[in-house]
Structure formats: C-alpha cells, structure tokens
N, C-alpha and C positions, 0 to 999 in steps of 0.2 A: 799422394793421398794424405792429407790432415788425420789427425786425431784427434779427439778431445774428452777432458776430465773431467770426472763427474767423481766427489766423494760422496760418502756413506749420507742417508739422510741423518738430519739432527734432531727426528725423532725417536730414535734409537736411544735405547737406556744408558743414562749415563754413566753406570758401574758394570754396564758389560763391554768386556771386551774381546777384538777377533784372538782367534787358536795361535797366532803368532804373536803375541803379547799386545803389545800398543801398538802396532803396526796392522794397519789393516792390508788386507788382500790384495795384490795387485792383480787386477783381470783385465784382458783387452777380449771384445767381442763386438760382432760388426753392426749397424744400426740397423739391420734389415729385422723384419719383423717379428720371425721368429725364433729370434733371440732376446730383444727386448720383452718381447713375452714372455720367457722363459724365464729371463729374469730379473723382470719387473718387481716380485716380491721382495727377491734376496738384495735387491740392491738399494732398496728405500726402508730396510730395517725390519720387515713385515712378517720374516721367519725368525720364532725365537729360537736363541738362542744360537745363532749362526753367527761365522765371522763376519766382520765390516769387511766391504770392499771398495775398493778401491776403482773405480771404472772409467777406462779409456778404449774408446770407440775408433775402428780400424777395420775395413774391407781385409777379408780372410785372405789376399793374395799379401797384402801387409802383415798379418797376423802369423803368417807362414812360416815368414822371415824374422820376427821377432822370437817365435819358439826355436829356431835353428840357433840363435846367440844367446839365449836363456833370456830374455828382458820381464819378463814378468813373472808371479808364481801360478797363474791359470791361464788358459788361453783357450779360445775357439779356433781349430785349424780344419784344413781338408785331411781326411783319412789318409790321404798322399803323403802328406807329412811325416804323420806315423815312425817312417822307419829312420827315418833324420834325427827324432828327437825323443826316442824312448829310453835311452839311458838317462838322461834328466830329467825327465817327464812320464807320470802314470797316466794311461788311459782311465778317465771315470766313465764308470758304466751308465751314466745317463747323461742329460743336459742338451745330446747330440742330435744331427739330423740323420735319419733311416727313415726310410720307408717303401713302399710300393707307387707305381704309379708319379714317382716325381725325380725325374732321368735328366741329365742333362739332354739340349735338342740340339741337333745341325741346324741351321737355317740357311734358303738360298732365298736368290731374286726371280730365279728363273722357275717356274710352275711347272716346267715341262722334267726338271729334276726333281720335283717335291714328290712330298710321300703320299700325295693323293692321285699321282700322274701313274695309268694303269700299267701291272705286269705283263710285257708279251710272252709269249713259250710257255704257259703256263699248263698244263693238259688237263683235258675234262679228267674227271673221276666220278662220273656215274657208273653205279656196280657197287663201288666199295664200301665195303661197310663202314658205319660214321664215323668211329670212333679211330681206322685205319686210316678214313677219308680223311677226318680232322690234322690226322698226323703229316699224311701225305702231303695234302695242302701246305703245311708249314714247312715241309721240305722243298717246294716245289717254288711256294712263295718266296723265301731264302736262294734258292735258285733266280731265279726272275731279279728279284731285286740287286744280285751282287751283277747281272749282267748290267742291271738299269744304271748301277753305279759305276761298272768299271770304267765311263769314260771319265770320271770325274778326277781320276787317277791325276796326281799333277798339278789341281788346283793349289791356290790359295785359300789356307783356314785359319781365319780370326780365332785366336784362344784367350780365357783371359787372363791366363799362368798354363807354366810347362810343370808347375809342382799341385797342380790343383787336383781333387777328385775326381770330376768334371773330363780333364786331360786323359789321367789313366783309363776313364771309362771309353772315353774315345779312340783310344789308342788300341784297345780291345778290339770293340767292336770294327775299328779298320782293318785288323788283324786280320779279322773274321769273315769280313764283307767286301772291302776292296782289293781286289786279284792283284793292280798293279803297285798295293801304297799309297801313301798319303804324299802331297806335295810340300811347300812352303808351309813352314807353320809361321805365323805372325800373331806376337803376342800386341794384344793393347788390352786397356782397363774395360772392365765389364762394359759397363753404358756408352764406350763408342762403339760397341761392336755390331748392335743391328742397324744403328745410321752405316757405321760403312760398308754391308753385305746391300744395302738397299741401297746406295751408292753407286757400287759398282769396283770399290775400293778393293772388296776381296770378293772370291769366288762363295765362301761357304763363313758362316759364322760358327761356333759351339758358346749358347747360353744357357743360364742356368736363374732360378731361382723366379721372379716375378714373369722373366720373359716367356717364360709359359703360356703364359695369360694373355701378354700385350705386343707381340709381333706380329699377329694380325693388323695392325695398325701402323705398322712398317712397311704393310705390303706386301710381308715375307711371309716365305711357307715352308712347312717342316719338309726337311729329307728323310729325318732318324730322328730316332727315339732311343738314344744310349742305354737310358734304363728300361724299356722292353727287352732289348738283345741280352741287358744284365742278367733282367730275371727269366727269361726263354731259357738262356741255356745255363741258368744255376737253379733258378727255383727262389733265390734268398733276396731281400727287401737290397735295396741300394743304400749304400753307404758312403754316405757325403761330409760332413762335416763333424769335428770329436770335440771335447772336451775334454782338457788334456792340463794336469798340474804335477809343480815341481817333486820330486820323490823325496825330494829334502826338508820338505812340510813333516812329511814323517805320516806315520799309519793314523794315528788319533788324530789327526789334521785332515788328513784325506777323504777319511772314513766321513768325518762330520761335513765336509765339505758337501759330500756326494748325496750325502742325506739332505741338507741343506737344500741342495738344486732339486733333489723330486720334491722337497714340499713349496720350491719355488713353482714348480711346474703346475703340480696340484692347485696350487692357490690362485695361479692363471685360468686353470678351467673351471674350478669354481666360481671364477668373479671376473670372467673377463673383461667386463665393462673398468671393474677398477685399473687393469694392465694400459688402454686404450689409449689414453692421454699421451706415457710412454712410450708405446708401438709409435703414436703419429707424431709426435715429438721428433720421432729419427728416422720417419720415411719418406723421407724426402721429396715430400710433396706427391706421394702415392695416395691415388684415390685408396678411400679406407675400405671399399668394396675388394679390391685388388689387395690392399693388405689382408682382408678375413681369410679371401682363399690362400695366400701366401702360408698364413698360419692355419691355417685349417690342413694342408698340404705337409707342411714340414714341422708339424707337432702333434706327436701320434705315440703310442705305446713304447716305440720305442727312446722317444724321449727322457720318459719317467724311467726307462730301464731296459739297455740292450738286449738281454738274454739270450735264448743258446742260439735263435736265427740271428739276432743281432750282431752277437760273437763269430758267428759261422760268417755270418756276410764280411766283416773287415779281415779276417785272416782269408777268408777265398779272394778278395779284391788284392791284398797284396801279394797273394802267393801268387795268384796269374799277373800280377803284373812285374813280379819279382823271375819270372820265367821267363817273362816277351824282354830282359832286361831293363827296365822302365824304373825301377825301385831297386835297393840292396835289400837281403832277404831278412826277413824278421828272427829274430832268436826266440827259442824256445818257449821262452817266458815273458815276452815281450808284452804280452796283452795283460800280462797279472795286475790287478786289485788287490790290496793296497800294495 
C-alpha cells in the first residue's frame, strides 16, 4: 500500500508555530472519508491556534504497523492495536470511530448462508407476555442461527488484517456462535476481499467501512452483523478505529492536540460542504452519495468525544478479547489522558 504527503497549508500564519517547535506533526490517517472529514480543518490551517501537521495517507492495516515501530507522532489505528502501543502512545479521547449500528459484516456468495435465509427450530411463543416473548425470541433466534452456522465451521475467511478491530470482533462473535470454530483465516487487502467471496476464491469475507453499502453489487449477502452481536450482548457503541499520539509530545502537546481535533470535527459539521473537496480528493473514486453515508455512519458524538460508553466500549472490547487470548491484557492506566 502507498502513502502520500501532504504539508500544512500555506495559508497558515506565518509566525505560528506547531507545539513541537518548527516541526510540524507528523500524522498518518487513512483517505477513507471519515477521516479526511474529521480532519479536513486541522490540516489546511483552519483551527487556530493548532499545531501544523504533517500528513501522510495510509490504509489502517498499514497505520497499525507504523504505530508498533513508533514512525510517526499521531496516528489512526484499529482499537486492536491499542495494547501493542500504549506505552508510547496516548489514547486521545476523540477524533475516533464508535458508534452504533456500523459493525463489521460476514459476507457470502451463497443466499442460502445469508442472514436473510429463514431460522428452523425456531418455537411459536404465543402466550407469552411481550416483553418475555421479545427476550425469548432473541434466545431462540441465537439458537436457530448458531445451528444455521455451524456447518460453515471450516470454511475459508477473507480478513483484512489479523491486528484489525474488525478481526477481534469476529473472533467474538465466532466464539459465540460457531460450535465448531472458525476455519482458514486468509488475510488480503480490504478491496479484494468482496471480488474474491463472489468469486468463489474464499468461502466467507469480513468487511468493513463503505462495504456496507456496496456488496449488494457483488451479488453478496450478509451472514452477520459483528457489531449487532457487539452490542446485543454488551449494550455499548462498537469500537473501531482510535487516535492515538506519542506520550512524548508531553501533556500541553497532547492536551492542545485533542482540543484541536474536536474543533476540527466541529468545523466539518458546521460547514460540511467546505470538508467536500477533501473527503473526494481521497475516495477513490467513491460515488459522493456512498461517501455522505460513510461519514454520516462513522462521525457521530463519539467522535467529538468518547466518554464513559465510549471508554466502557474499548476497555470491554479488549478485556474480552484479552480473555479469548486474542490481545495482551491492558494495564491499569492504559487508557489515561494526557
């Protein structure tokens, strides 16, 4: 995967400079949308008083590996990440993806696997009261479905990294729902993975991010919904992707930094149309209809500021997945600001 550089705009005041002296920021974040949205302001000068940055564009399965060797002082990773590189690196409490509703998907070829192909065993529940009935149902349906999957036990599944968000949620949820285990894992780069499930290349895909939207058009149909089963059996938003800098910028570095990125964020939803240019500049030829929901999708409150579900959500994602041994387990203080 290529990168590429983009400095500070030159219309940035010529007697300010970033919190590291004459050195401006080095940041890698990935062209997808909503990220250049997010910080489309901070990186064309547009928040005062902020540092200069420095910007080099890199798919988060690249970015991963970059924060594991320390190569830059910010970076956009998968919450996967996290326990790799929290001794060098603070979590900032915003800038990040969370949310509801935006999970990674299984995808197959085959309809008769998808998640719209009906539960057998399923038992009436007339009689029960609704609210028992609702519960019932969801036990019942969880039932039915780990049958409808355990033959899938075995396959082959496309991932796009074994260090991604994406993966640990997957690895949950099979935990959870496939009786016999998962098969083959075969990693390749995001965008060949729903050609080769429609292929026939591999049995099952896990995408993430636009493919939401546009596997339909592949032909393919969901199995699973990673972040349903997320939030079914936790209750808290899903936790995808962090913003993550050096601890060696030091607190009054940090601090400004983070402030900095909510009024990058702010200034996106105030003036989206000004972000626009940017967003499509690096979506690679993504209709811009597909990019609004991308960003409309993965830039939401918790963006502008994790808080205590936000927080709850990335310490419950690694501690289960620090348990199924998937992750090394976080320390105590792992999560602290600044």
């Amino acid at each position: 995967m290529t990168t590429e550089s983009r400095k500070p705009d030159e219309s940035r005041e010529s007697g300010e400079q970033s919190a590291t002296g004459d050195r401006p920021l080095g940041i890698a974040y990935s062209p997808c949308p909503n990220d250049t949205f997010v910080f489309d302001a901070l990186a064309h000068g547009r928040v005062p008083g902020a540092p200069a940055l420095d910007v080099t564009f890199a798919d988060i399965d690249i970015t991963n590996g970059m924060a594991e060797r320390g190569e830059f002082d910010v970076l956009k990773v998968s919450y996967a990440a996290l326990p790799y590189v929290l001794d060098e690196y603070a979590l900032l409490p915003c800038g990040g993806a969370l949310g509801r509703g935006c999970g990674p998907l299984v995808l197959t070829r085959d309809e008769g696997h998808g998640g719209t192909s009906p539960l057998m065993g399923v038992p009436p529940l007339m009689g029960v009261p609704p609210l028992e009935r609702s519960r019932e149902w969801g036990r019942s349906r969880e039932s039915g479905r780990s049958r409808e999957l355990g033959g899938l036990s075995g396959r082959t599944v496309a991932v796009p990294s074994e260090k991604s968000t994406a993966y640990l949620l997957f690895r949950l949820w099979a935990a959870d729902t496939l009786p016999g285990g998962i098969g083959e894992i075969v990693v390749m780069p995001f965008h060949e993975i729903m050609p080769a499930v429609r292929d026939g290349k591999v049995d099952m895909g896990l995408v993430i991010h636009e493919a939401r939207f546009t596997y339909r058009n592949y032909g393919l149909h969901k199995l699973a919904d990673m972040g349903e089963h997320w939030e079914r059996t936790t209750g808290l938003p899903i936790p995808l992707g962090a913003i993550i800098a050096k601890r060696s910028l030091g607190a009054k570095t940090l601090t400004l930094l983070a402030d900095s990125v909510r009024a990058s964020v702010r200034a996106a939803w105030d003036d989206p149309e000004a972000a626009r240019p940017y967003v499509m500049e690096h979506a690679q030829e993504m209709d811009p209809a597909v990019a609004d929901q991308h960003i409309g999708l993965y830039v939401n409150e918790f963006t502008a500021d994790l808080g205590e579900d936000g927080y709850a959500a990335v310490r419950g994602l690694l501690t289960r997945a620090a348990a199924e041994g998937l992750v090394p387990p976080l320390g105590p203080d792992a999560l602290r600001f600044p």
